[in-house]
LOFISE-144801 format. One record per residue (C-alpha): x, y, z; chain; residue in three letters. Coordinates in Angstrom, 2 decimals, always signed. Example, Ala and Ser with C-alpha at 12.3 -4.5 7.8 and 13.67 -1.06 7.14 Angstrom:
2
         X         Y         Z   kette   rest
    +12.30     -4.50     +7.80       A    ALA
    +13.67     -1.06     +7.14       A    SER
***
This chain:
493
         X         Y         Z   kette   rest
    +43.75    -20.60    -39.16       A    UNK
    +42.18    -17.18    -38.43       A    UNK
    +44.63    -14.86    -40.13       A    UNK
    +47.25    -11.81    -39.45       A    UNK
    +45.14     -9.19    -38.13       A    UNK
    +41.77    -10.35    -37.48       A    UNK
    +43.69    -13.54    -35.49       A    UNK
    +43.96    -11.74    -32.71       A    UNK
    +40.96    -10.94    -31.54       A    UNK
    +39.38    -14.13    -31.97       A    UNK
    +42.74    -15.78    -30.33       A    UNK
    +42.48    -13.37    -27.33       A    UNK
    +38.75    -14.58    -26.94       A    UNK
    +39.36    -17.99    -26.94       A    UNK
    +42.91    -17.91    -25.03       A    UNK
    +40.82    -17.40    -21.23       A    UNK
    +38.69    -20.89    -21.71       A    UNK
    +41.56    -22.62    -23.21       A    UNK
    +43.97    -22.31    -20.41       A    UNK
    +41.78    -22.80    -18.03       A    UNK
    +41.51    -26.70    -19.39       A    UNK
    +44.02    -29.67    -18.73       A    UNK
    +44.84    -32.34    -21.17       A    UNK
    +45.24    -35.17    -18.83       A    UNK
    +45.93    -38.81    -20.83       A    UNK
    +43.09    -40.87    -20.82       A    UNK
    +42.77    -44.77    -21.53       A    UNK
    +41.53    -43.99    -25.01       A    UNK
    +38.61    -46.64    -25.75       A    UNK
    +36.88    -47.37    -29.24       A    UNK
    +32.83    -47.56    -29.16       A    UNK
    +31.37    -50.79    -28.29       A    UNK
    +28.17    -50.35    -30.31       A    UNK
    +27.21    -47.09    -32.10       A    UNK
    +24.54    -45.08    -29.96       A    UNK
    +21.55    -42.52    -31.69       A    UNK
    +24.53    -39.83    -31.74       A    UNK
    +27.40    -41.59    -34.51       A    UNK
    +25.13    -44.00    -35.97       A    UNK
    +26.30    -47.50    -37.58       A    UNK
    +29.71    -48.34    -37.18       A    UNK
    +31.07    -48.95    -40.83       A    UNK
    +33.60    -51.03    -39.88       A    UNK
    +35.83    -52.77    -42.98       A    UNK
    +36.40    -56.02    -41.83       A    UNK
    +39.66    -58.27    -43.43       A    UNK
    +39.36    -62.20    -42.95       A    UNK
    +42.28    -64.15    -43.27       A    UNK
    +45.10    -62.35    -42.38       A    UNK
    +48.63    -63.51    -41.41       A    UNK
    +51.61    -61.47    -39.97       A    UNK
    +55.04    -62.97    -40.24       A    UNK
    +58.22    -61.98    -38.25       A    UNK
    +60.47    -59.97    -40.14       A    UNK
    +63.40    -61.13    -37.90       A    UNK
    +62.69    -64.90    -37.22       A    UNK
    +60.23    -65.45    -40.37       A    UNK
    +57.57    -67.38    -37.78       A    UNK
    +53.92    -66.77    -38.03       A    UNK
    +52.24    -65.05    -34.94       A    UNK
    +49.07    -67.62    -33.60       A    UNK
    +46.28    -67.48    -31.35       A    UNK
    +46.97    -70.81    -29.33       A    UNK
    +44.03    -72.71    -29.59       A    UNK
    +42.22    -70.64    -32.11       A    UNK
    +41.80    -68.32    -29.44       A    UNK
    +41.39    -68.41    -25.69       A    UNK
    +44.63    -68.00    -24.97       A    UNK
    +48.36    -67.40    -25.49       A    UNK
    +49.22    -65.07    -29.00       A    UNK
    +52.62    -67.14    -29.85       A    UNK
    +55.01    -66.52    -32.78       A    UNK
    +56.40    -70.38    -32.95       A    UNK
    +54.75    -71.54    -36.66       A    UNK
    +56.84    -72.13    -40.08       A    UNK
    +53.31    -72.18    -41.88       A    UNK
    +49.92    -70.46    -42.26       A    UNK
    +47.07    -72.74    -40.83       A    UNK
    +44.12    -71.88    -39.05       A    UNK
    +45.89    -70.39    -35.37       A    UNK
    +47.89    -67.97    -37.75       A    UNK
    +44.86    -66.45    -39.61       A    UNK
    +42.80    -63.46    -38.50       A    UNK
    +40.16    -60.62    -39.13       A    UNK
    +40.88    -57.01    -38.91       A    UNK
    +37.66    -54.68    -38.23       A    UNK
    +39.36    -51.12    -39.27       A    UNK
    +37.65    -48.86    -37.10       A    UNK
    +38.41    -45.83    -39.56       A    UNK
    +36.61    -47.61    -42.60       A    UNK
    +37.83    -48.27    -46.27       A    UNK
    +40.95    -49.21    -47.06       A    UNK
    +42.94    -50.22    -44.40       A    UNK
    +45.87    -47.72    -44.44       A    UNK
    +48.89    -46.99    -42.20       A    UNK
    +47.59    -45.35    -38.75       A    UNK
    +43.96    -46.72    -39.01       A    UNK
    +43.27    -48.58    -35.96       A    UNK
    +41.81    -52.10    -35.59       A    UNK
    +40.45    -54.87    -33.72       A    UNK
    +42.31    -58.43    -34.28       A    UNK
    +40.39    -61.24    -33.63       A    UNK
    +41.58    -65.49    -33.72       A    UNK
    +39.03    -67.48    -35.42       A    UNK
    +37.11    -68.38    -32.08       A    UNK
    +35.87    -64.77    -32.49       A    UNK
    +37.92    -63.74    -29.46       A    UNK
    +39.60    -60.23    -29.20       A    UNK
    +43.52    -59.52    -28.96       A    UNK
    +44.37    -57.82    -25.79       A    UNK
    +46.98    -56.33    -24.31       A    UNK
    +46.49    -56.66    -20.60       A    UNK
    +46.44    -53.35    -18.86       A    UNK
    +47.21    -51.54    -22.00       A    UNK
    +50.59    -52.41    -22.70       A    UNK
    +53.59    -54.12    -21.09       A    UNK
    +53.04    -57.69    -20.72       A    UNK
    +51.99    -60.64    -22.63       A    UNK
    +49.58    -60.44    -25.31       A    UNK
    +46.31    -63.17    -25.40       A    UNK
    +43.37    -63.62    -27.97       A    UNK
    +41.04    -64.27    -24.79       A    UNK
    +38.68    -61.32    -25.05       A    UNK
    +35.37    -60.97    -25.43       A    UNK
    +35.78    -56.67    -25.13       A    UNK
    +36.25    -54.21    -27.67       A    UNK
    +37.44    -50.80    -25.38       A    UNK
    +40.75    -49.84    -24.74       A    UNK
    +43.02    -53.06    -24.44       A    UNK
    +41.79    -54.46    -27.64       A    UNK
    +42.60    -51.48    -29.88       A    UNK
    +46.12    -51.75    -31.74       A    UNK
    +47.09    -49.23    -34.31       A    UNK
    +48.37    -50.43    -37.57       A    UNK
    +51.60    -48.73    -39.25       A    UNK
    +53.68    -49.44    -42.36       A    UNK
    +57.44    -49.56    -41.17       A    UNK
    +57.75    -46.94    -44.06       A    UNK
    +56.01    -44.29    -45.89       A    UNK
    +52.23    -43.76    -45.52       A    UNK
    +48.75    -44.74    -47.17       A    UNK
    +47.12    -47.93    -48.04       A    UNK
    +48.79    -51.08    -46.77       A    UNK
    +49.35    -54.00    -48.67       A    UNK
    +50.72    -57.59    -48.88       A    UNK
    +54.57    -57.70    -48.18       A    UNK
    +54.24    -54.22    -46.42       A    UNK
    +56.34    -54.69    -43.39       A    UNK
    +54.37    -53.43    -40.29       A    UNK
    +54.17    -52.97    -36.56       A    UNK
    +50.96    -53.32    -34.14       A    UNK
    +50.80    -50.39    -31.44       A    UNK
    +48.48    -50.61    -28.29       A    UNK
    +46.44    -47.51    -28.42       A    UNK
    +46.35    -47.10    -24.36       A    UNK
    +50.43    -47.48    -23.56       A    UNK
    +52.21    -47.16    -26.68       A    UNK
    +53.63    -50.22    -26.53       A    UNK
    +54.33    -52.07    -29.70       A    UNK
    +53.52    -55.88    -30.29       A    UNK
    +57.07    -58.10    -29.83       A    UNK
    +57.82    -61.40    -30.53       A    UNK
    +60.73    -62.00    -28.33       A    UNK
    +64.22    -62.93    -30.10       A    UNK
    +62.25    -63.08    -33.43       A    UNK
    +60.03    -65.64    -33.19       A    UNK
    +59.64    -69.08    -31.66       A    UNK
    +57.73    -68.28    -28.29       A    UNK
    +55.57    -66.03    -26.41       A    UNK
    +54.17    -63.14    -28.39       A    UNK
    +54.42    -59.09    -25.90       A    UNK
    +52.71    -56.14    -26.16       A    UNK
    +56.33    -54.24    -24.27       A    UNK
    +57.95    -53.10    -27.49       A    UNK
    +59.15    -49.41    -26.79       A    UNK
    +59.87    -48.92    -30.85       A    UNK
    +59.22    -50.29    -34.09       A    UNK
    +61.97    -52.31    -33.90       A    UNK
    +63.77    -55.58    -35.36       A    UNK
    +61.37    -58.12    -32.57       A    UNK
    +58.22    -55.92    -33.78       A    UNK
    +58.59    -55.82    -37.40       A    UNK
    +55.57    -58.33    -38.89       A    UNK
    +55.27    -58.64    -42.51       A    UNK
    +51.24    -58.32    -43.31       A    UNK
    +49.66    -61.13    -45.92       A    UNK
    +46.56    -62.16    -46.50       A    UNK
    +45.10    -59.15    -47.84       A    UNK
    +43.19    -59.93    -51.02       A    UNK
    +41.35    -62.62    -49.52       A    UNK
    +39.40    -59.77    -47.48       A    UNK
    +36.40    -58.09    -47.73       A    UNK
    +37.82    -54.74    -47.49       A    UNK
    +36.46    -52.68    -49.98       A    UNK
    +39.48    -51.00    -52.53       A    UNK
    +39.74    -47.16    -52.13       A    UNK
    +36.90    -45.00    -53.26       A    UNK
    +39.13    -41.63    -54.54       A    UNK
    +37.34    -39.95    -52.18       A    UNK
    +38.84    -36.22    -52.02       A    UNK
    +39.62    -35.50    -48.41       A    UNK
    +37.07    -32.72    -46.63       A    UNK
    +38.96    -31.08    -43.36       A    UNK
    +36.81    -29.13    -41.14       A    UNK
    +38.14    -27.14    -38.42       A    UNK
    +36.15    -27.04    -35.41       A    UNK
    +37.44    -24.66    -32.39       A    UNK
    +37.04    -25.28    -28.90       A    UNK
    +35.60    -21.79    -28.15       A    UNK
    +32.24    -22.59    -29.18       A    UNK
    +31.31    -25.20    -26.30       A    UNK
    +32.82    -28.72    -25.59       A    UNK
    +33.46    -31.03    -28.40       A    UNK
    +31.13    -33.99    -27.00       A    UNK
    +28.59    -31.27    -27.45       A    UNK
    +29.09    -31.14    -31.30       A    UNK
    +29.09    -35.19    -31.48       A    UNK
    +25.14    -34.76    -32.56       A    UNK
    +25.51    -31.38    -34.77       A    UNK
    +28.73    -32.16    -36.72       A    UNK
    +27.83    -34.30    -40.02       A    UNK
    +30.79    -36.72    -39.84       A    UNK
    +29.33    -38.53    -43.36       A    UNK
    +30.32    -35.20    -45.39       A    UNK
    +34.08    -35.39    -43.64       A    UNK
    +37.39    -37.12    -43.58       A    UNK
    +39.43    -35.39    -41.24       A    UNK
    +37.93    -32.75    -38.21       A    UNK
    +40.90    -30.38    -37.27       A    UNK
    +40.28    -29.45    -33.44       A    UNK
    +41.50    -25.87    -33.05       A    UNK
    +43.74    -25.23    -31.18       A    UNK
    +46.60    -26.90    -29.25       A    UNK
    +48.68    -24.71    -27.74       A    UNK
    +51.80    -25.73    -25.37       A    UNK
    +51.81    -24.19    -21.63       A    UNK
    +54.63    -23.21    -20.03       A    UNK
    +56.72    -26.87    -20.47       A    UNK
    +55.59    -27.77    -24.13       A    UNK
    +52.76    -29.43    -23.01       A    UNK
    +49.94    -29.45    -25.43       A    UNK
    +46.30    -27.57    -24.09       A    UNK
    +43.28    -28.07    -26.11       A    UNK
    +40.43    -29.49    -24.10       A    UNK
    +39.31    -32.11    -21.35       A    UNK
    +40.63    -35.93    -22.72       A    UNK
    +37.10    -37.00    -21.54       A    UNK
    +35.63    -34.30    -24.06       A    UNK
    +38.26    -35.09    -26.36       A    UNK
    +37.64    -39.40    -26.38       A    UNK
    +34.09    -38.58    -26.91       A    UNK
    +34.52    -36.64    -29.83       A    UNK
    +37.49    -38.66    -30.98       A    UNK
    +34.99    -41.75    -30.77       A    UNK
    +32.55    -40.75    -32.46       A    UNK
    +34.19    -39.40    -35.19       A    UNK
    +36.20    -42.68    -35.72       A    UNK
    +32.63    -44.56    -35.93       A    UNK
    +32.09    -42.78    -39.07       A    UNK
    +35.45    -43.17    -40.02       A    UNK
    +36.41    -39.61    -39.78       A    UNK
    +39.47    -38.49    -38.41       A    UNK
    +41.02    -36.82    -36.02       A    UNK
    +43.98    -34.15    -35.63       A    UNK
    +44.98    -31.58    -33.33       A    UNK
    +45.57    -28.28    -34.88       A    UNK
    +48.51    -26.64    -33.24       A    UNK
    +48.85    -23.30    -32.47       A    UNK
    +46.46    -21.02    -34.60       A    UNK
    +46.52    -17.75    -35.84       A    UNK
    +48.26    -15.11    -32.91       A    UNK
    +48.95    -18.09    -31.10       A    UNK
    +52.72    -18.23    -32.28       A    UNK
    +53.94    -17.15    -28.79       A    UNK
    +53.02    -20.64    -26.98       A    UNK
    +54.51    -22.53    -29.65       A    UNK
    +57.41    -20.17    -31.17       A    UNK
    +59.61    -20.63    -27.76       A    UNK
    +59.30    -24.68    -27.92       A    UNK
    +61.54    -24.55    -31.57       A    UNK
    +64.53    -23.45    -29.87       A    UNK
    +67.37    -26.86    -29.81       A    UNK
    +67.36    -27.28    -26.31       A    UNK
    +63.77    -27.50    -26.23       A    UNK
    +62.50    -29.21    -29.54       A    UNK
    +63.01    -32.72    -29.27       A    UNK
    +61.14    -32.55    -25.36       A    UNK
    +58.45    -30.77    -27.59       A    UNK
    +57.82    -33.40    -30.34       A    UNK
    +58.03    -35.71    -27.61       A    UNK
    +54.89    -33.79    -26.40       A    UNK
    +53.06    -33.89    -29.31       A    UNK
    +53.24    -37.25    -30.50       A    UNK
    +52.36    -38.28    -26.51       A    UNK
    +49.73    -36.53    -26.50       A    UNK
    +48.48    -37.58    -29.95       A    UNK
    +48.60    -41.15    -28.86       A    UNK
    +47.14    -41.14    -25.74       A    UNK
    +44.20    -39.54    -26.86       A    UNK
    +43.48    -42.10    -29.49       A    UNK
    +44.26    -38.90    -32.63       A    UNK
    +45.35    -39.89    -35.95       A    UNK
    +47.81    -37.14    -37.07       A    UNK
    +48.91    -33.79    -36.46       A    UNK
    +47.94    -30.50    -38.12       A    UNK
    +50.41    -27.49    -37.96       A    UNK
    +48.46    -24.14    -37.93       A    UNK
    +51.79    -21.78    -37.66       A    UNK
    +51.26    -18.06    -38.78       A    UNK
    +53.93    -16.68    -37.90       A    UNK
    +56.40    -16.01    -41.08       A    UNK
    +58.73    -13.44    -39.11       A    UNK
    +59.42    -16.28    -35.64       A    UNK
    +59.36    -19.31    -38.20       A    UNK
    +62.85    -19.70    -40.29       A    UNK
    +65.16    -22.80    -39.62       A    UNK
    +64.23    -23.52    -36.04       A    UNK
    +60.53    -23.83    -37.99       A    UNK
    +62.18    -26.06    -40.48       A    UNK
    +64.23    -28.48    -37.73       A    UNK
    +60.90    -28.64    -35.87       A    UNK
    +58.64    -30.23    -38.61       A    UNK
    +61.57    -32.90    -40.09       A    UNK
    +61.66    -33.64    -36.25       A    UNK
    +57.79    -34.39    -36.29       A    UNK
    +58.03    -35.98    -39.38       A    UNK
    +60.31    -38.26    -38.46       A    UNK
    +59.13    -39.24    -34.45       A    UNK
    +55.16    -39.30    -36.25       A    UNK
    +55.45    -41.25    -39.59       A    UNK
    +56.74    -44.27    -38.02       A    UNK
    +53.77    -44.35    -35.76       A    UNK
    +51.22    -43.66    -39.21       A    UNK
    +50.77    -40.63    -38.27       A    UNK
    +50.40    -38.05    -41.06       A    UNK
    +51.45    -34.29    -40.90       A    UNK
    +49.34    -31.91    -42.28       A    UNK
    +49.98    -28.13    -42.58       A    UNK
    +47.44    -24.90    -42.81       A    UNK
    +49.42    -22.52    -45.25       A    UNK
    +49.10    -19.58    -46.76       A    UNK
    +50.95    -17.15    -49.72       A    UNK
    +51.77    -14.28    -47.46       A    UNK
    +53.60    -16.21    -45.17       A    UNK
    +55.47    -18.98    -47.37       A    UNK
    +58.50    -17.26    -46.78       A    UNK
    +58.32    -18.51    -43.29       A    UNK
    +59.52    -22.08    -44.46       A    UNK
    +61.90    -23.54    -46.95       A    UNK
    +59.91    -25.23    -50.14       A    UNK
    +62.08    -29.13    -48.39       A    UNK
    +59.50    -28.46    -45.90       A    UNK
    +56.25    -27.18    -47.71       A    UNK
    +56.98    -30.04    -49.99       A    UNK
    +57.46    -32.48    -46.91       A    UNK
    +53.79    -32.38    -45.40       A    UNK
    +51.41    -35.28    -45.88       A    UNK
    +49.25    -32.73    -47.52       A    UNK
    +48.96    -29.13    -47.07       A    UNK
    +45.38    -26.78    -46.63       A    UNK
    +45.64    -23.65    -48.57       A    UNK
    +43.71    -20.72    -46.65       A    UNK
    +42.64    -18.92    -49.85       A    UNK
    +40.65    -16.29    -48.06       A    UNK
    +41.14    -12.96    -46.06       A    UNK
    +41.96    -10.86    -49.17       A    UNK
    +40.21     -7.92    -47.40       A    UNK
    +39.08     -8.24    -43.94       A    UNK
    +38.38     -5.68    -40.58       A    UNK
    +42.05     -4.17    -41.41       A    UNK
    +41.00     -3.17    -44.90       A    UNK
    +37.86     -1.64    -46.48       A    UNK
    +35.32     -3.22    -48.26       A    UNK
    +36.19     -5.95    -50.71       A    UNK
    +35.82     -9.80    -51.71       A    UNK
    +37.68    -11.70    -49.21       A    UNK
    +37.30    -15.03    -50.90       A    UNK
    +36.85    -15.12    -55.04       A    UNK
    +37.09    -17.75    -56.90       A    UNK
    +39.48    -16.06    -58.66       A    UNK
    +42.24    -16.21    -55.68       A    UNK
    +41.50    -19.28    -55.40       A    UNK
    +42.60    -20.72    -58.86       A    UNK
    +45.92    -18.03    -58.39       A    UNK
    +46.70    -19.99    -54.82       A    UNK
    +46.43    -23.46    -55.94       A    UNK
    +48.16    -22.61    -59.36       A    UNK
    +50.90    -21.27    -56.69       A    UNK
    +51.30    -24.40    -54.63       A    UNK
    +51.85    -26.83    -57.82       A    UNK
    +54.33    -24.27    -59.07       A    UNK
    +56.08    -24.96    -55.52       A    UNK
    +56.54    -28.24    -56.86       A    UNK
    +53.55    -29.61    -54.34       A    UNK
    +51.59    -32.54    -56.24       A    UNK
    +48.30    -31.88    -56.65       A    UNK
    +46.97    -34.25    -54.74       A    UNK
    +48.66    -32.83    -51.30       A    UNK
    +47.20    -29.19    -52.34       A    UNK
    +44.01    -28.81    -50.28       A    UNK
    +41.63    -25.76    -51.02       A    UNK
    +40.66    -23.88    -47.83       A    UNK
    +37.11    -22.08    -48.08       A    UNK
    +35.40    -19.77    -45.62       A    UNK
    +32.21    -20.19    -43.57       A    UNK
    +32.36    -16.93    -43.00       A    UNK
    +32.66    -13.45    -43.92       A    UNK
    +33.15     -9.60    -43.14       A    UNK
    +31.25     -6.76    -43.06       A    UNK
    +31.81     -3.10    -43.35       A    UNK
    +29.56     -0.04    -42.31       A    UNK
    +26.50     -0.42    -39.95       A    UNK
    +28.12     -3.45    -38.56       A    UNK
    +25.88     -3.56    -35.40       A    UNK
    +27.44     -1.09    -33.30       A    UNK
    +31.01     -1.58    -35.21       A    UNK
    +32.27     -0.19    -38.53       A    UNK
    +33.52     -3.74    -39.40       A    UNK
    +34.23     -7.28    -38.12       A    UNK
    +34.03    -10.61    -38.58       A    UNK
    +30.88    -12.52    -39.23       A    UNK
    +29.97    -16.11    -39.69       A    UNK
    +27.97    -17.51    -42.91       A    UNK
    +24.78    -18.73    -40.16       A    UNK
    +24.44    -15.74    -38.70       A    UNK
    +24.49    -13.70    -41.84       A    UNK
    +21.39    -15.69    -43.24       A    UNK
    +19.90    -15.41    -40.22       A    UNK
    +19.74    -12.07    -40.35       A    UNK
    +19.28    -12.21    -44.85       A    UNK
    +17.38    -14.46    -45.88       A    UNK
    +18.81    -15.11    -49.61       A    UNK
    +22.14    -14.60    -48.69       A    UNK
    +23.12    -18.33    -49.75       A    UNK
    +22.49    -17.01    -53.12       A    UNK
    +25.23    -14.32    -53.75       A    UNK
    +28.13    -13.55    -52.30       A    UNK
    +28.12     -9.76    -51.77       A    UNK
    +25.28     -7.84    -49.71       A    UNK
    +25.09     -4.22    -49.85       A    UNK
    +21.84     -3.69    -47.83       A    UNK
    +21.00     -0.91    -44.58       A    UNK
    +24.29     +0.53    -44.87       A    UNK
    +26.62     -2.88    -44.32       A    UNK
    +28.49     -4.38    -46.79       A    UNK
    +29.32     -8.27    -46.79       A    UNK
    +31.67    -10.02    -48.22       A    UNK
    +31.23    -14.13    -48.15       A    UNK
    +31.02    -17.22    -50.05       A    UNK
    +27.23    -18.42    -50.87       A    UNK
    +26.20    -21.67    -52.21       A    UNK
    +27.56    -20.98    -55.93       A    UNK
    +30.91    -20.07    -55.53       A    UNK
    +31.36    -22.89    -52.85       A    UNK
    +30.11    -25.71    -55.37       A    UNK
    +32.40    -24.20    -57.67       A    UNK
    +35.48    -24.10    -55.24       A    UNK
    +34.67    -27.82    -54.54       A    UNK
    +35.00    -28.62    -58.31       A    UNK
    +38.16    -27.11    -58.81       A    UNK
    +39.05    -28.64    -55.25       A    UNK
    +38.18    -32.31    -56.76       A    UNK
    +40.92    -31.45    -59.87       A    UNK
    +43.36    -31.06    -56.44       A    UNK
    +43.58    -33.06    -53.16       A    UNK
    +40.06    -31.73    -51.39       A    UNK
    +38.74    -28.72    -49.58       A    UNK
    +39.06    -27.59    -46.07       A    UNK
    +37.01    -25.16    -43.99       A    UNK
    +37.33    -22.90    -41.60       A    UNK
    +34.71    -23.17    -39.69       A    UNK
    +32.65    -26.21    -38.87       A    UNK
    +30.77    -23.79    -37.15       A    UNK
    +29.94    -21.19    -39.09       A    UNK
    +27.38    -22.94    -40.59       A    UNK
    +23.77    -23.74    -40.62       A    UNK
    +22.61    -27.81    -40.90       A    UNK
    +23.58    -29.92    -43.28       A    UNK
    +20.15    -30.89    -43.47       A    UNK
    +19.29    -27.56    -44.60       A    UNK
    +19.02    -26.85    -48.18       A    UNK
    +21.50    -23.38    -47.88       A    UNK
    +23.90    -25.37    -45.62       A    UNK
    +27.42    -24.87    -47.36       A    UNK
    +28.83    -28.32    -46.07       A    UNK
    +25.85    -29.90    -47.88       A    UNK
    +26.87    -27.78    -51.05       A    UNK
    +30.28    -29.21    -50.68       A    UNK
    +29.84    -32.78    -50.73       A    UNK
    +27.49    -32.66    -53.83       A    UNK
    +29.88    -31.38    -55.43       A    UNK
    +33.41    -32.71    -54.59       A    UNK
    +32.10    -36.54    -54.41       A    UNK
***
């Protein structure tokens, strides 16, 4: 995300912390009850809901209500066969969210030790065991009645199986989406869930340089979000993905799904092309996506955001890498999202720009610590890059607008003759600098986006599919009135 030539310092910064952390698999766990840090949980809940057996066209039942057995034997919807969903992620209830099933005893589905064995409505929990994942067979979005769909424990993996079809015991030891898992979803306008709001998506990157993520549980304002991009995943020397702790990680992760934010890993970053770049080769790119979508499960994430800046090492391994991605992560409802940018479209073939869930547009770095002094970030580029995207034959609603919290300065830098400078610390040092977007003051010149210019970038924004910023933390708090986040969201809602 931090671009060309001014990547590289910030990468080589951040590289020594970030290899020196593991990303072990934890058993990802949902909240039990919100704490003082993420608030209410604003759980959608969906009564009455009935899943059907593709293959054997028998209903899945809790025996008894609840208590026991999950069984796939009935020809009819009756009281065992109907449920409630509580969507963890809020709103509609779309492909990927993940939920909580419970029989109409108020028991919990759970898949005993995660995964692998038989499946019961005999819980009174909501952690690990209980938490399925909910994907449409195909495509992505909202689900509705008819849609043909698979559960998915969140711990394991494993995907919810009625054995030969239908007629017996109901498993949670299904290695794919496959015939036995297939469930056809009805029961869906009966439900309390409340119909899509047209909400524009906000994406905040937030690196891991600045301190752990469970720190930033309490400081990042997950009500003015829909998707935190944690920056960045890198792969070490066998593909495997690096980005933090899984402890830090489920904490975060948590938290952000109580609000009903979520949550990607952003891969590589800008300068970062080396630990990813070697991984697109044939004989090493299937092992890789393997990688990523393990390691996106495990720790309870919700898609996958590509962050590739390298045009010159990107080509048609680039190209065979994301339709392998694609194809391995939207079966499992997981989206894939990818940070883009003019000067380096040449990298990839329009099949693939145009293939992305949606796609973040880093309008910014027109002039930087390579250049001299000049806007980095108008609103004039702005309009050009999005005009450029749609004229790539991108709909509008996949075009995200990326903005800056930060800036550059030039001159009597502070013992430099330029760098790199984030929005907080340049009103902490100027006062009214949320009202312009150009100081020329004790022989430094800044070049930024203040409160003005980033309402109007979220207006255009709303005409497109959102706004995205780089960085979460280059800002002040939202509860302040010169916060930009806060400037944002009263203007893209």
């Amino acid at each position: 995300m931090i671009q060309r030539r001014q990547s590289e310092r910030f990468f080589r910064a951040a590289c020594a912390a970030l290899f020196l952390t593991s990303a072990c698999a934890p058993e990802a766990t949902a909240p039990e009850a919100p704490d003082e840090a993420t608030g209410t949980t604003p759980q959608a809940v969906i009564a009455g809901v009935s899943f059907k057996t593709v293959l054997g066209g028998r209903y899945v039942g809790a025996q008894n209500n609840g208590g026991g057995a999950v069984i796939a034997t009935a020809t009819a919807v009756q009281a065992w066969e109907k449920f409630t969903l509580d969507d963890i992620n809020g709103g509609a209830l779309e492909s990927g969210d993940s939920v909580f099933i419970t029989a109409g005893t108020g028991q919990y589905f759970q898949a005993a030790n995660g995964g692998g064995s038989t499946l019961n409505a005999a819980s009174a929990n909501r952690q690990g065991w209980e938490t399925f994942r909910i994907v449409k067979k195909s495509g992505s979005g909202a689900i509705a009645n008819g849609d043909i769909v698979g559960l998915q424990t969140v711990t394991t993996g494993h995907w919810v199986s009625a054995e030969n079809g239908g007629g017996g015991t109901v498993f949670a030891y299904g290695g794919a989406l496959g015939d036995w898992e297939q469930l056809t979803i009805s029961g869906l306008s009966g439900g309390t869930t409340p119909p899509p709001t047209g909400r524009k998506r906000v994406v905040g990157y937030l690196p891991n340089w600045y301190g752990s993520y469970a720190s930033w549980v309490g400081k990042v304002d997950f009500d003015k979000l829909t998707h935190v991009n944690l920056a960045f995943a890198l792969g070490d020397a066998n593909g495997q993905l690096q980005l933090a702790p899984a402890s830090d990680l489920a904490t975060f992760v948590n938290a952000a799904h109580a609000k009903g934010v979520k949550v990607f890993p952003s891969l590589c970053g800008g300068g970062g092309d080396d630990k990813i770049a070697p991984f697109y080769q044939p004989a090493r790119v299937d092992a890789f996506v393997d990688h990523i979508i393990n390691y996106v499960v495990s720790n309870n994430m919700d898609g996958i955001d590509v962050d590739v800046e390298a045009p010159d090492r990107m080509g048609s391994v680039y190209d065979t890498f994301i339709a392998k991605l694609i194809a391995k992560a939207r079966p499992r409802g997981l989206p894939v999202t990818a940070a883009v940018s003019q000067w380096m479209q040449h990298g990839m073939s329009d099949t693939t720009l145009r293939s992305f869930d949606f796609i973040t547009v880093m309008s910014y770095d027109n002039t930087g610590t390579w250049t001299g002094a000049g806007e980095h970030s108008s609103y004039a580029q702005a309009q050009t890059a999005l005009t450029f995207y749609s004229n790539k034959g991108v709909a509008k609603d996949k075009i995200v607008l990326g903005v800056p919290f930060y800036g550059y300065c030039w001159g009597n830098c502070g013992g430099s003759s330029s760098k790199y400078v984030l929005y907080k610390d340049i009103l902490a040092s100027y006062s009214n600098a949320s009202t312009t977007d150009w100081l020329n003051v004790n022989g430094a010149q800044y070049s930024y986006n203040g409160l003005a210019t980033m309402r109007s970038k979220a207006t255009l924004a709303k005409q497109y599919g959102g706004i995205m910023i780089w960085e979460l933390a280059g800002d002040v708090s939202s509860s302040s009135e010169q916060s930009l986040l806060r400037a944002i969201d009263s203007s893209i809602r």
